[in-house]
C-alpha positions as a Python dict, from the first residue, in 0.01 Angstrom:
ca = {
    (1, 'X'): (0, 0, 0),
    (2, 'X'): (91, -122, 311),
    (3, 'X'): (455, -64, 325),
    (4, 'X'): (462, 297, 235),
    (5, 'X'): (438, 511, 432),
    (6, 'X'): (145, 749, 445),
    (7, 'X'): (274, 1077, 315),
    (8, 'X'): (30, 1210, 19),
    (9, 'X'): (336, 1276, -199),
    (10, 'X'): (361, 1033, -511),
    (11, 'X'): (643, 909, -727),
    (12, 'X'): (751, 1166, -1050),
    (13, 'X'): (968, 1081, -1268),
    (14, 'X'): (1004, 1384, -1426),
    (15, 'X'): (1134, 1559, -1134),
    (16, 'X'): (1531, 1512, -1095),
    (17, 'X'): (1632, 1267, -762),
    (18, 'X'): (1848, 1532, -624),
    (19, 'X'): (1662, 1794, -453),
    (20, 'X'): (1889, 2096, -528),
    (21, 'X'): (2012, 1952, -860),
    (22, 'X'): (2116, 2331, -1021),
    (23, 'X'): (2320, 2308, -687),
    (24, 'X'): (2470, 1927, -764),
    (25, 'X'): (2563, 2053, -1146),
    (26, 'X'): (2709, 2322, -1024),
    (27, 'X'): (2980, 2084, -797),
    (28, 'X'): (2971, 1841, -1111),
    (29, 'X'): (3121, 2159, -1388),
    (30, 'X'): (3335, 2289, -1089),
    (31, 'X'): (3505, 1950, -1061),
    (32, 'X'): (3538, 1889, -1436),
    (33, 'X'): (3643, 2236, -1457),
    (34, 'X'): (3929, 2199, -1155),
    (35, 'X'): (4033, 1849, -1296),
    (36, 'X'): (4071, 2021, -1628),
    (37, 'X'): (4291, 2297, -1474),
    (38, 'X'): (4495, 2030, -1296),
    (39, 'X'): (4582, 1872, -1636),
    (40, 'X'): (4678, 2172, -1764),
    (41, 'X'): (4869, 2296, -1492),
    (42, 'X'): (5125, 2046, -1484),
    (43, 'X'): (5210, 1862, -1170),
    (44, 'X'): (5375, 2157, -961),
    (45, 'X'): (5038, 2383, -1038),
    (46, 'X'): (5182, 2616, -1281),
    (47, 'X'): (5058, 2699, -1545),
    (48, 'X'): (5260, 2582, -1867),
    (49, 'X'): (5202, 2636, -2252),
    (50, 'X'): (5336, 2526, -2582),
    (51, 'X'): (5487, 2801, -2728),
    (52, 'X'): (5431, 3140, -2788),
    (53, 'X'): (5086, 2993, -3000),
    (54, 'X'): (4970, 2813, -2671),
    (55, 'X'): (5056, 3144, -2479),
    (56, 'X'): (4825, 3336, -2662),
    (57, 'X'): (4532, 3071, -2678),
    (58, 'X'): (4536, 3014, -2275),
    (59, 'X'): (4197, 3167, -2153),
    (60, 'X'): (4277, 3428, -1871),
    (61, 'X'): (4079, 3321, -1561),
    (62, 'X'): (3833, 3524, -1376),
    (63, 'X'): (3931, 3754, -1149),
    (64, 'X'): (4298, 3783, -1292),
    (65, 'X'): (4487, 4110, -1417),
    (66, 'X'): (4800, 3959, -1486),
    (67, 'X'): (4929, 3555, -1522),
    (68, 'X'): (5274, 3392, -1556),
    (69, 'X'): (5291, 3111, -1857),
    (70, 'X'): (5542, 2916, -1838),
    (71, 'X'): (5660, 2754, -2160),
    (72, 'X'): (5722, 2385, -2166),
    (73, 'X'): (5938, 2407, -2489),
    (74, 'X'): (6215, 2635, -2439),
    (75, 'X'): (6335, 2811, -2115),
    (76, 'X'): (6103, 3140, -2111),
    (77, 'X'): (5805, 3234, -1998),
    (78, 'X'): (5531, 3515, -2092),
    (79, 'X'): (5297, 3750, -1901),
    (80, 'X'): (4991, 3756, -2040),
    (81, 'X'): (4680, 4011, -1898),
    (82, 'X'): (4498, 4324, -2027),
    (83, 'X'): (4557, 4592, -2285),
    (84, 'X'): (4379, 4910, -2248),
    (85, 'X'): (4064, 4813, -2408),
    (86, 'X'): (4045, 4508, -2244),
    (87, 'X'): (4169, 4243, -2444),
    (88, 'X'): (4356, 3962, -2314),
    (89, 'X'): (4752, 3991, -2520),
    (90, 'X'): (5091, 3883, -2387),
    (91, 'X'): (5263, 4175, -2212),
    (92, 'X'): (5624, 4021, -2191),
    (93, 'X'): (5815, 3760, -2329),
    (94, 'X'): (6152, 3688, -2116),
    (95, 'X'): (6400, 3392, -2205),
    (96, 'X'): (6640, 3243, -1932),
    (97, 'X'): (6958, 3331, -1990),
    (98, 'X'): (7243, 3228, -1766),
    (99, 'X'): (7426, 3555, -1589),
    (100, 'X'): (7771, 3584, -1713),
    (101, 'X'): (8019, 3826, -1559),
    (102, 'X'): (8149, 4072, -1702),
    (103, 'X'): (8534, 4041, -1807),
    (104, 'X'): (8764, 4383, -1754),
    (105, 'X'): (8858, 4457, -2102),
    (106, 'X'): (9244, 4379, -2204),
    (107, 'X'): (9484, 4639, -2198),
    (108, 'X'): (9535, 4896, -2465),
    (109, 'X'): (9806, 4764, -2697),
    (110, 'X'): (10136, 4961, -2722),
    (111, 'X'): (10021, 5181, -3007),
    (112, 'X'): (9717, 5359, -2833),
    (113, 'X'): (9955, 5419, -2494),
    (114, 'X'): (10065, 5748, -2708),
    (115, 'X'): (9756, 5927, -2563),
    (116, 'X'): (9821, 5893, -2174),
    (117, 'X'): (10142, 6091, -2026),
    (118, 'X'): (10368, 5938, -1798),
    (119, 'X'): (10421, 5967, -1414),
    (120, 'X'): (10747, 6171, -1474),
    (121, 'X'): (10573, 6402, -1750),
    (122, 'X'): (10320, 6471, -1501),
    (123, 'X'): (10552, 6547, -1203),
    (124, 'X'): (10779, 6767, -1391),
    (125, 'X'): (10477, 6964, -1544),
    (126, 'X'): (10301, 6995, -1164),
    (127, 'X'): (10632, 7124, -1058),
    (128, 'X'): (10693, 7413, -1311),
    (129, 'X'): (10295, 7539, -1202),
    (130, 'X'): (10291, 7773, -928),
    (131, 'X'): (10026, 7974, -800),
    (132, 'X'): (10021, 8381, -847),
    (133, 'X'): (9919, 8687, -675),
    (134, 'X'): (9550, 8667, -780),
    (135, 'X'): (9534, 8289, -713),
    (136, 'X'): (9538, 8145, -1070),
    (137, 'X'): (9800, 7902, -1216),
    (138, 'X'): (10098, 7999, -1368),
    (139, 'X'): (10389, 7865, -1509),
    (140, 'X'): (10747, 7949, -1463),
    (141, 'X'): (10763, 8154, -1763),
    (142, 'X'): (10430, 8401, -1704),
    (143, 'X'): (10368, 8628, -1427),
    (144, 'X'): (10070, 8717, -1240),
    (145, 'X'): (9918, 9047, -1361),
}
């Protein structure tokens, strides 16, 4: 055994190459794990789903209250966290819906103008108030007790 060198230890095959092997599976299911998330994700990293279905079936991940799905589908997306007892549901479903103005509403037609006065009915009824003694309203016709 000349070209070994003298250390006392010898060869086991039982015991794994790696000296912290917990420690190298550990990197191994992190990367399969991030790789996984990556597919998942999309290529801009957010998360996406298929339907409301894929929504629901998308495992929360640790240390998250709250999570924005995005559905690949149709334009909408869902929140998805916590209930009260703890159980992962979908909070709130929101479409996209383009913003459209409001539009002032026509005119009334000529039939409903019967319920406004006119500038001259109003000027000629202004004109017969006057104001009394005691500081109410009167008209032409009454007088201020």
């Amino acid at each position: 055994m000349a070209g070994y060198p003298n250390t006392g230890a010898y060869f086991n095959p039982y015991v794994p190459a790696y000296p912290n092997y917990a420690q190298y599976q550990q990197l191994q299911n992190y990367q399969q794990m991030q790789q996984a998330q990556q597919n998942q994700n999309g290529s801009n990293g957010l998360p996406y789903v298929h339907g409301i279905e894929g929504a629901h079936a998308f495992p929360m991940p640790a240390g998250v209250n709250q999570i924005i799905l995005w559905d690949d589908t149709v334009d909408s997306f869902y929140i998805k966290g916590y209930d009260n007892m703890g159980k992962p549901k979908i909070l709130a479903w929101n479409d996209f819906a383009p913003h459209v103005e409001a539009k002032p509403e026509a005119p009334a037609s000529v039939e409903d103008d019967s319920k406004y006065v006119t500038k001259e009915y109003l000027d000629n009824a202004l004109s017969n108030l006057k104001i009394g003694n005691q500081g109410r309203i009167v008209r032409d016709d009454e007088h201020d007790a």
